[in-house]
C-alpha positions as CSV (number, residue, x, y, z in Angstrom):
1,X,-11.6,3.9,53.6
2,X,-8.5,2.9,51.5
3,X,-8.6,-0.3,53.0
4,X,-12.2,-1.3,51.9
5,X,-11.8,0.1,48.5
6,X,-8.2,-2.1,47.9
7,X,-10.4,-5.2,48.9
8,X,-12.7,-4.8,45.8
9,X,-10.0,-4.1,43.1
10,X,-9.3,-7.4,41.4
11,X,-6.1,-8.2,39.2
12,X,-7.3,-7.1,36.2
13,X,-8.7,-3.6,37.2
14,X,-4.4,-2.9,38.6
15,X,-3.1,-4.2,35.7
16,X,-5.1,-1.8,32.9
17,X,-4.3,0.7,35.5
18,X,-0.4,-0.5,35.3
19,X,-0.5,-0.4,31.5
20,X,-1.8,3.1,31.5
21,X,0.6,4.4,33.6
22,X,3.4,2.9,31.5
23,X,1.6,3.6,28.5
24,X,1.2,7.5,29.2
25,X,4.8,8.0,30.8
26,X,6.2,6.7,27.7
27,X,4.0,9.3,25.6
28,X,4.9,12.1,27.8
29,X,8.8,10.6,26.9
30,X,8.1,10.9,23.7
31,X,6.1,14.7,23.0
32,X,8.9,15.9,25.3
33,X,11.7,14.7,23.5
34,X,9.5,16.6,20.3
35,X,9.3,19.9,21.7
36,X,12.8,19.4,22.7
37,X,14.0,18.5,19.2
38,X,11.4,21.8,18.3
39,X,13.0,24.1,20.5
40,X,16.8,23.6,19.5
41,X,15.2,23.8,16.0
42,X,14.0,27.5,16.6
43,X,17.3,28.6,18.9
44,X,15.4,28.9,22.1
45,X,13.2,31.8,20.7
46,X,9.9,30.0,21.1
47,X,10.8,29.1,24.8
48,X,9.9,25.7,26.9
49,X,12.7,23.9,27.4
50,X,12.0,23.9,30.8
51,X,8.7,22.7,30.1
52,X,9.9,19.7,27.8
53,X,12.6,19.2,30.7
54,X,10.0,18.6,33.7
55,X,7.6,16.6,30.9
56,X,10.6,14.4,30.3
57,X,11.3,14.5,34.0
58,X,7.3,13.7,34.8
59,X,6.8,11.0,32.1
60,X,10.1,9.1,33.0
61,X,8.7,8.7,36.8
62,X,5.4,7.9,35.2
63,X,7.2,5.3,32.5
64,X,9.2,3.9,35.8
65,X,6.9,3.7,38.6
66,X,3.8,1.6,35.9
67,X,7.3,-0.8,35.3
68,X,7.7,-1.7,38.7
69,X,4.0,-1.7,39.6
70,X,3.5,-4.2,36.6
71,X,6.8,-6.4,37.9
72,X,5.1,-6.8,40.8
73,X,1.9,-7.3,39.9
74,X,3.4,-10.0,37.8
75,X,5.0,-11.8,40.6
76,X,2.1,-11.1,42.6
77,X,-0.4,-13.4,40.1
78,X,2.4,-15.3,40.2
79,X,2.4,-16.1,43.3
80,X,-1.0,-16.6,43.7
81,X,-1.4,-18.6,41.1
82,X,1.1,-21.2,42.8
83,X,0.8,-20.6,46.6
């Protein structure tokens, strides 16, 4: 099933979804590092670092993983467009 759907995705359609990836890690980065900054601004009495800890955690894996999915599909046009 996989298979057949991979087929009719075309270079364009991964890349948007690349740059969404990247795009949305990156946010999650950044509202983490806020609620952070919000938490050590109230002591700890409002709670969630934890929270901002696994969205950092979560959004960093998310920033990472659309990174190396847009590396590759850069060498991949590459590639293609000169093989």
């Amino acid at each position: 099933m996989a298979a057949r759907k991979l087929e009719q995705v075309t270079l364009i359609q991964a890349t948007a979804a690349t740059c969404g990836s990247a795009l949305l890690g990156a946010t999650a980065v950044s509202l983490a590092r806020r609620a952070r900054r919000n938490v050590e601004r109230s002591l700890g009495r409002i709670g969630g670092e934890a929270t901002a800890r696994v969205g950092r955690l979560l959004g960093a894996i998310s920033l990472f993983v659309g990174l190396t999915a847009a590396l590759a599909l850069g060498f991949y046009g590459l590639l293609n467009l000169f093989g």
